[in-house]
N, C-alpha and C positions, 0 to 999 in steps of 0.2 A: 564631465567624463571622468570615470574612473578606474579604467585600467588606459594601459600604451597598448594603443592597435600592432598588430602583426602585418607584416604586408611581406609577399616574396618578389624579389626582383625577375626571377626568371619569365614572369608571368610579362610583363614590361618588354624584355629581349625574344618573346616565345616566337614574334611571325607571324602571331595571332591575333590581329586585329580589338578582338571582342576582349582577350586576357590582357594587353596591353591597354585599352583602357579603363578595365576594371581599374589596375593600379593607380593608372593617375586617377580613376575617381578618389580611391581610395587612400592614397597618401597625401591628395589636395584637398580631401574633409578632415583628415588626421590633424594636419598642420594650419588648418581652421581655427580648429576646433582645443587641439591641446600644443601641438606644435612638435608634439616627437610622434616617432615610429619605430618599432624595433625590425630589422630588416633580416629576411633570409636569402641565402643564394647569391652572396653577394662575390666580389671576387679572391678573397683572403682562403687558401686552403687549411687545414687542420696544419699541417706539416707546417708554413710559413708562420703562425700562430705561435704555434709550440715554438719554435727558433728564436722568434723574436720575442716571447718573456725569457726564455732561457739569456739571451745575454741583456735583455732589460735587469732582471735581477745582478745578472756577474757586473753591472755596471753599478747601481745602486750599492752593492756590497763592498767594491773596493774604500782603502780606506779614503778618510773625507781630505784628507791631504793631498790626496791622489786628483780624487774628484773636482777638486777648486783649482786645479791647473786649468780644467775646460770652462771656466766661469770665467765668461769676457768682461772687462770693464763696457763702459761706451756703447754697446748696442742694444739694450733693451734688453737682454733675455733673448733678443730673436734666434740664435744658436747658442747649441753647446749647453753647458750645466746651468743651473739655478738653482743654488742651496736652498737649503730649509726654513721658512717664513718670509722666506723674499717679495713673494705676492702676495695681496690681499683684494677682496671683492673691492668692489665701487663702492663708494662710501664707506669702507669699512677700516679701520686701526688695525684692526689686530693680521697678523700675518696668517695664512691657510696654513697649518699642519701637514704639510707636504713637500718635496724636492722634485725637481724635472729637468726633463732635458726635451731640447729641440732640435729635429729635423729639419730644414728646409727644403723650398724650391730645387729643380736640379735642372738648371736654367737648358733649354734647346734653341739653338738656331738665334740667336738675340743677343749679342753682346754689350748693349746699351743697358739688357737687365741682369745683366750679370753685373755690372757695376754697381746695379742700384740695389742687389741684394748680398746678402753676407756670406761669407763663403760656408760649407758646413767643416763642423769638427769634428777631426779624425781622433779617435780612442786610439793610442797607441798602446795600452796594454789588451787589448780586447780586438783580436784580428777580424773578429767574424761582423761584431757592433755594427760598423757601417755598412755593410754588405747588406745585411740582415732590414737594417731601419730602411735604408734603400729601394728595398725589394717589397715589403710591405708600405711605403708609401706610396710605390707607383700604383699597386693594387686598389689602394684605400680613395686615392684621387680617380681609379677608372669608375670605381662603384659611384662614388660621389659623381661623376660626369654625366651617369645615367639616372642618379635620382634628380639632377636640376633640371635634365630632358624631362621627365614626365612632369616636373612641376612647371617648365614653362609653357608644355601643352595646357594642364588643369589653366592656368593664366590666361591661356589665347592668346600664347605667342608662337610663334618659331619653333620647332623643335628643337632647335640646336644654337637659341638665343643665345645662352649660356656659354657657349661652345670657346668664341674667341675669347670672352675675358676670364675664363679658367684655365688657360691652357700657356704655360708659365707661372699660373697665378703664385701670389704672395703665401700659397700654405702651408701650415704648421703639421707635424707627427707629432706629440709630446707624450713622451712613456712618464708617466707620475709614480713616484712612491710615497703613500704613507707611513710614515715610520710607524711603530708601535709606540703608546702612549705610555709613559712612563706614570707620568702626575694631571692629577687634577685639571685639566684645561680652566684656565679662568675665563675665557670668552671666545677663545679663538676656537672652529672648528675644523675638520680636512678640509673641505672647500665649502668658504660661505656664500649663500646664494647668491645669482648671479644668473643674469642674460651673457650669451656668447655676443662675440666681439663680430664675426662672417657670416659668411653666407650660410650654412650649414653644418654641423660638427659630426664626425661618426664616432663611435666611442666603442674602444673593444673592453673588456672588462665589466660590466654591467650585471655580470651573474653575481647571486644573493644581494644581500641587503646592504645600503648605503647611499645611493643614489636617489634622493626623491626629487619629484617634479612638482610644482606649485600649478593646480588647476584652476580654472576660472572664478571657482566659488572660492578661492583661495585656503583650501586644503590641500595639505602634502599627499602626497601618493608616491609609494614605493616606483622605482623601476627598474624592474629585473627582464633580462633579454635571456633568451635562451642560449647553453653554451655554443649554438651555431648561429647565433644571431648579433647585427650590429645594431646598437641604438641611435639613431638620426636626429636632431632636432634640428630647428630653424635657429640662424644667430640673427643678430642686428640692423647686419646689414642686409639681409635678403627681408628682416620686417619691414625697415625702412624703404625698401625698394619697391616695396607692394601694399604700402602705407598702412600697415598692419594688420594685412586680412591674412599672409600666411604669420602667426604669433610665433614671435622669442621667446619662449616659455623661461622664468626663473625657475632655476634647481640648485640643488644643493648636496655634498657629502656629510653626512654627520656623520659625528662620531659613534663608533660600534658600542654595544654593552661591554659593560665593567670588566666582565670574566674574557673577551675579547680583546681586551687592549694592547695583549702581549704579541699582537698577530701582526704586520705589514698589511697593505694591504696594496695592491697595483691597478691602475686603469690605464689606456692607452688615448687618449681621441686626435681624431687628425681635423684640423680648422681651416677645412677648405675656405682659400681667400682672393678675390677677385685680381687682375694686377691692377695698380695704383691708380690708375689713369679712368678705370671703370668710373662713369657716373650714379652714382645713387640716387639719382632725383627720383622721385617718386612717380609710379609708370602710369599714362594717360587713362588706360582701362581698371585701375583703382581707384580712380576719383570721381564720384556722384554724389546728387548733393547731399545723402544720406551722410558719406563719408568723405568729407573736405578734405583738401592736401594737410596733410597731418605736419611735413617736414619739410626743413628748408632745403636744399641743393647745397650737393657733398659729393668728393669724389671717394672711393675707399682709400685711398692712403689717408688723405685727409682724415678721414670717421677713425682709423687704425691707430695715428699719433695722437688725437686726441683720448680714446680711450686708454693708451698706453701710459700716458702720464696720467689720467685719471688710478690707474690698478698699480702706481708705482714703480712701472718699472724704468720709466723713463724722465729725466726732468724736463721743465717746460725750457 
């Protein structure tokens, strides 16, 4: 495959029997097949959009004295700021050419996970910041709630398999800036390739070039979503859970041409993430003998620290 299929969600929510499962045909051969989807109609309006780069940039912009007040020791990266080079792929030295911050959970009804999760960080120069990340998280995890429904129909499961272990789940917002490149990178790229860590990623920012995906014959291929479109892929642990018939595609950011260096560049993705206690075993109806149990038994928190100290952000 070489273009990222198009799918619209409306068609999934229509009432329509016949249009509802066109989608899940058609986003359970996508992620077959290549493992992203660029998604329309999803729940993010223009106006939420617009809001939240407007203070994604006013945060990025302040100065970095500012910005390293919200850089916690001690938890990972899981909230709050992440300087520049802090992360790096699997396997890889060199740091991604990029700065972030995170989002968290915004724990309901469970006071047992509110202990187990970190609180998020409030921007005190920037009133709107939280509100703003807030209001587009909740969106981004409803969209997300209705692509794991059609993917666990495609599965032969439940409709609403997915339902109890997203619902508080462990997920990330992360507004990224690439700064503008000053000099010569010697190896490092904006983000080096790389399978996501959960169950699904959605990614706003995906308009023009930067983002390629690694197809089966192992050729890059652009992915560009239209300006009303999110791009979706499969993470790690939703491969792992369906012992790799939906694929974690690697992708990657490269660096822009020369005469572009002088440019920022921002992406948003939210990493929709089970809570802890989910098991990852590998699901009885992906296993024939064609296709062996591929993977040992994992719960996601488990699969989540051990990657985290794999990408640095954590020690062992």
């Amino acid at each position: 495959m070489n273009r990222i299929p198009s799918v619209n969600l409306s068609d999934f929510i229509s009432g329509d029997p016949s249009r509802k499962q066109d989608f899940v045909n058609a986003i359970g051969s996508a992620y077959e097949e290549i493992g992203f989807v660029s998604l329309k109609n999803h729940f993010l309006d223009d106006n939420l959009v617009e809001a939240l780069y407007k203070e994604v940039k006013n945060f990025f912009e302040l100065p970095l004295s500012v910005k390293e007040k919200y850089e916690i020791p001690g938890i990972g990266g899981q909230r709050g700021y992440v300087s520049f080079g802090k992360e790096s792929a699997k396997g890889k030295k060199e740091g991604d050419l990029k700065e972030f911050w995170h989002f968290g959970q915004y724990v309901e009804n469970d006071d047992k996970l509110k202990l187990e999760y970190h609180d998020n960080i409030i921007v005190d120069e920037l009133p709107e910041f939280n509100t703003t990340g807030k209001q587009a998280y909740k969106m981004l995890e409803k969209t997300a709630k209705y692509v794991l429904r059609a993917l666990a129909l495609h599965l032969e499961l439940e409709e609403f398999y997915f339902d109890e272990f997203i619902f508080n789940g462990n997920s990330i917002l992360r507004p990224i800036h690439y700064p503008p490149i000053k000099e010569e990178p010697k190896e490092a790229v904006r983000a080096a390739a790389h399978g996501d860590i959960n169950l699904i990623t959605l990614l706003m920012g995906a308009q023009g070039k930067g983002l390629q995906v690694q197809n089966h014959n192992g050729d890059w291929i652009d992915a560009i979503a239209e300006p009303d479109e999110l791009m979706i892929n499969v993470g790690d642990m939703l491969s792992r859970h369906t012992n790799n018939r939906l694929k974690s595609t690697v992708h990657r950011v490269v660096n822009p041409p020369k005469e572009l260096w002088g440019k920022s560049r921002y992406s948003i993705p939210f990493f929709m993430h089970p809570i802890s206690t989910m098991k990852l075993d590998v699901l009885p109806n992906c296993i024939d003998a064609k296709n062996p149990k591929q993977f040992e038994d994992i719960t996601a928190g488990e699969f989540l620290k051990e990657r985290l100290i794999e990408l640095g952000l954590i020690k062992k």
